[in-house]
C-alpha positions as CSV (number, residue, x, y, z in Angstrom):
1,X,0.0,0.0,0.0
2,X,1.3,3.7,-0.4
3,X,1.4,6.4,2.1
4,X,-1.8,7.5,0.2
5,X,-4.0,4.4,0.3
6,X,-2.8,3.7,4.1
7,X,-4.1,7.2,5.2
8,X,-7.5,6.2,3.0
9,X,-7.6,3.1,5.3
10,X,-7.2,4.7,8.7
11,X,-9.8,6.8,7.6
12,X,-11.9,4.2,6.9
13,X,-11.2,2.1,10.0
14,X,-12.6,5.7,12.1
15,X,-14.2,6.3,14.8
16,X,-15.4,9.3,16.0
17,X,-16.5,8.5,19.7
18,X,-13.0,6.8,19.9
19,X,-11.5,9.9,18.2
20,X,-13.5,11.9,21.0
21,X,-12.1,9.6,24.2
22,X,-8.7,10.1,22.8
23,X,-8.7,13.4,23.0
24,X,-9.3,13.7,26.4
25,X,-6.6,11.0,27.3
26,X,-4.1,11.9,24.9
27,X,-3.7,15.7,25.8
28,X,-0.8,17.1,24.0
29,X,-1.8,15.7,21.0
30,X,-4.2,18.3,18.9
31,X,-7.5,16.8,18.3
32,X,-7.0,17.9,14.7
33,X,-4.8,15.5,14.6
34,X,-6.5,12.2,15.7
35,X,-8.4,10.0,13.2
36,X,-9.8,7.8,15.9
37,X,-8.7,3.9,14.6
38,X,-9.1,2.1,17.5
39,X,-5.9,0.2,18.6
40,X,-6.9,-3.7,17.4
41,X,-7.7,-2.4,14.4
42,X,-4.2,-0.6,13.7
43,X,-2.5,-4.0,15.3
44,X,-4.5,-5.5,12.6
45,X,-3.0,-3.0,9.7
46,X,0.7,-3.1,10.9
47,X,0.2,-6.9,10.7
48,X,-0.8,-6.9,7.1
49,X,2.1,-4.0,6.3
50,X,4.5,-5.9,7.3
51,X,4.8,-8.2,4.4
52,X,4.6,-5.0,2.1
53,X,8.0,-3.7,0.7
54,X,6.1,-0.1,0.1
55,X,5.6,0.4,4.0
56,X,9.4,1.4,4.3
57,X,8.3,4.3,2.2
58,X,5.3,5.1,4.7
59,X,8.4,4.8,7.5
60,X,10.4,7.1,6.1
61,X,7.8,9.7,5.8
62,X,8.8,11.7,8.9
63,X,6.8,13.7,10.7
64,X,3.4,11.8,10.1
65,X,0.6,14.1,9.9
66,X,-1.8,12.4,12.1
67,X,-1.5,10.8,15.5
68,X,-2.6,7.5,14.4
69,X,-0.1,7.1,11.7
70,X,2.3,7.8,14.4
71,X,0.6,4.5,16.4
72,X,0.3,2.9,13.2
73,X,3.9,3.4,12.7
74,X,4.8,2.0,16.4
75,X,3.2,-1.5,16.2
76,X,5.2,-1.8,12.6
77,X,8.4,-1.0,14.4
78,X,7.4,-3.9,17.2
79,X,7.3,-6.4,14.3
80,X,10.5,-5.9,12.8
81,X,12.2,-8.8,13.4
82,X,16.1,-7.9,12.4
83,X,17.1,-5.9,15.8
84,X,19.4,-3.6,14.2
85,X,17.3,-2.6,11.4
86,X,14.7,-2.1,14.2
87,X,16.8,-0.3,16.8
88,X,18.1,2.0,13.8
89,X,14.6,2.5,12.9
90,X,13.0,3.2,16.5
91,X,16.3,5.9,17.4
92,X,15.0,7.6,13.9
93,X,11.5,7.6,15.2
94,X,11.9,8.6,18.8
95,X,12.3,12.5,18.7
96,X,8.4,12.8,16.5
97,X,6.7,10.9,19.0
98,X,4.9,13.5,21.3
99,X,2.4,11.7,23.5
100,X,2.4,9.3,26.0
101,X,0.8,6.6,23.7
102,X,2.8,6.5,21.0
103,X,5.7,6.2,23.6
104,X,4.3,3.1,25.6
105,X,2.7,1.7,22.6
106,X,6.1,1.3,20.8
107,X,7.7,-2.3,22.0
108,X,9.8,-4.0,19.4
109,X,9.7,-8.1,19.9
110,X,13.2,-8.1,18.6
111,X,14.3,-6.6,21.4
112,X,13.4,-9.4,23.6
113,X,16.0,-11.3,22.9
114,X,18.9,-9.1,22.3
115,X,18.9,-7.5,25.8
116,X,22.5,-7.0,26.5
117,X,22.5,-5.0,23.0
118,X,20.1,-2.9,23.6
119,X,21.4,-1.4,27.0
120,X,23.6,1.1,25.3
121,X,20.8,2.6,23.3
122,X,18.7,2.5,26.9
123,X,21.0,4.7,28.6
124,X,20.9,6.9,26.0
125,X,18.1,7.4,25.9
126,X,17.7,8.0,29.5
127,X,19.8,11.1,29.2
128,X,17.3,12.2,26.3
129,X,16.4,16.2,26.4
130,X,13.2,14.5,24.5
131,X,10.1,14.0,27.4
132,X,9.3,10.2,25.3
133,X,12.6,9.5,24.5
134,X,13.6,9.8,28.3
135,X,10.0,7.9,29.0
136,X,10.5,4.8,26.3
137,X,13.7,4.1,27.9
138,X,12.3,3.8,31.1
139,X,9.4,1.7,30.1
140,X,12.5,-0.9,28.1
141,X,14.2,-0.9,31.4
142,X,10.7,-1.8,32.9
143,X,9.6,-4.6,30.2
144,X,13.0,-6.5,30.1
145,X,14.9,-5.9,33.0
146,X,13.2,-6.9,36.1
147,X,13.0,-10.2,36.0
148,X,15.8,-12.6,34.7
149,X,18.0,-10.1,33.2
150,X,17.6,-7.7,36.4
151,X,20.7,-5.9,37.7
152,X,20.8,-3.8,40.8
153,X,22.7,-0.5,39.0
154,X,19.4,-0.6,36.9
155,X,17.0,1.4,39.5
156,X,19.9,3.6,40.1
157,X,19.7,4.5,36.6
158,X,16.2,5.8,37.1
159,X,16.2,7.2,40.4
160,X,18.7,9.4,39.4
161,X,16.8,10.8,36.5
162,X,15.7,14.4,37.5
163,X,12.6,15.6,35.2
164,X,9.9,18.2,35.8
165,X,8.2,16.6,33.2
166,X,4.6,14.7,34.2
167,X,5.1,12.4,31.8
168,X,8.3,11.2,32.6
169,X,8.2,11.3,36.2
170,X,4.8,9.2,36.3
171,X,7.0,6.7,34.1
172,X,9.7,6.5,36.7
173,X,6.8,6.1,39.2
174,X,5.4,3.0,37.3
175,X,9.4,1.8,37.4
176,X,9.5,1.8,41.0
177,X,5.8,0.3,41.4
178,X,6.8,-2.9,39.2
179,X,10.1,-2.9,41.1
180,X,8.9,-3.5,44.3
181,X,6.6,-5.8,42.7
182,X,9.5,-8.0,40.9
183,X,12.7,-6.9,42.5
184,X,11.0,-5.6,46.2
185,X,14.9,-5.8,48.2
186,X,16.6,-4.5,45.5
187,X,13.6,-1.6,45.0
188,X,12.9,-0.8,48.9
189,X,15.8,1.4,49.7
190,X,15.3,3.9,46.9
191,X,11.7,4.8,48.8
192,X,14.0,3.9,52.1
193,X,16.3,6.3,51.4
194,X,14.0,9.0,49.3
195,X,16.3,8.6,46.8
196,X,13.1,9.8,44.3
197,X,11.6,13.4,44.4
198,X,8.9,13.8,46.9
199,X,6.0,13.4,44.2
200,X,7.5,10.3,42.5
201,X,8.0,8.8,45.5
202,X,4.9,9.1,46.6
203,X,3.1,8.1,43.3
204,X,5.1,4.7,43.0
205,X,4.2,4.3,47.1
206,X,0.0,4.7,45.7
207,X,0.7,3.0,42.7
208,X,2.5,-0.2,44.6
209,X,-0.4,0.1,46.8
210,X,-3.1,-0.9,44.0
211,X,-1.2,-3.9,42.4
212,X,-2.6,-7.2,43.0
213,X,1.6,-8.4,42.9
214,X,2.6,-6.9,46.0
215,X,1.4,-8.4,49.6
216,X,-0.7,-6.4,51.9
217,X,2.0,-6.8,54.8
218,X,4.6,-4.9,52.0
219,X,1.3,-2.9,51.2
220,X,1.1,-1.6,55.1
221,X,4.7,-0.7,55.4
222,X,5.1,1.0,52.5
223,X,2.2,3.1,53.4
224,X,4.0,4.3,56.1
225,X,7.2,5.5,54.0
226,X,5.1,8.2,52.2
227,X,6.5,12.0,52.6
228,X,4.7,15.5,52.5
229,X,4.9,17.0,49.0
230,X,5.7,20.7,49.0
């Protein structure tokens, strides 16, 4: 399909109470520029592109003028199956996306396997100017490296990020809830120590709180490690 015809599809698969919800969620994105595909539906299409040679023209066409082209462009990028054409691809990719969405929507399955590789490109992206470049690199650290490949320097890593950005601090938050989920020990000490701004700390302490993972003993004594916001 060409860039034409996949913008005539999107357009096709719309609609408009989805476009309307996403508006409300998706706040930095201008309405203008929201089609409304629901997501299964643009799974669907990136599924079907992927066997198409013409879609590296539609990947190439940088910035994409509507948000869902942006989302439709993520999910292609998740089923690229070479992991340096894909890690190439997602660094060219990473400074357009501007929402939330985009950024924890994009999650290449080649990366899966090629941890060790990819943990260059993290930390990099960690020290990102870019609000969802800093964010996606959090969310890899979140996807792949708490469980088997976890090391302890890897909260560190986060903690020590230092944003004023919403989007990035609520991403760090969602580290440290998962964390103490997956990796409690290892986790603790960072809210131990306040080793997170007061409102990060406090939002992985409510967000720890409300997972079904964690025990309500750990639930009870992390309640009481909450500070006073200024």
């Amino acid at each position: 399909m060409t860039i034409e015809e996949i913008r005539a599809e999107l357009f096709r698969l719309q609609d408009p109470h989805y476009r309307a919800l996403q508006a409300k969620l998706i706040p930095t994105v201008d309405p203008k520029r929201m089609i409304g595909v629901r997501t299964p539906a643009l799974r669907s299409l990136a599924k079907t592109l992927a066997k198409d040679p013409e879609t590296a023209l539609f990947l190439a066409d940088l910035p994409h003028a509507y948000f869902d082209e942006d989302q439709l462009h993520a999910f292609l990028l998740s089923e690229l199956k070479d992991f340096d054409r894909c890690l190439g691809e997602v660094e060219r990719f990473l400074p357009y996306i501007d929402n939330w969405a985009t950024s924890d929507q994009l999650s290449p399955k080649s990366f899966k396997k090629r941890k060790q590789a990819l943990l260059p490109a993290i930390k990099g992206w960690l020290k990102s100017g870019h609000v969802y470049t800093v964010r996606f690199g959090i969310g890899m650290l979140m996807q792949h490296y708490l469980s088997e490949a976890f090391d302890p320097v890897y909260p560190a890593w986060v903690a020590d990020i230092r944003s004023e950005e919403y989007y990035v601090n609520m991403m760090r938050a969602w580290y440290f809830a998962t964390a103490l989920a997956k990796q409690y020990e290892a986790a603790l000490p960072y809210l131990q120590k306040r080793r997170l701004d007061p409102w990060t700390h406090n939002k992985a302490i409510q967000k720890a709180v409300e997972s079904f993972r964690i025990p309500a003993e750990r639930k009870d004594y992390l309640k009481t490690l909450r500070v006073r916001s200024r």
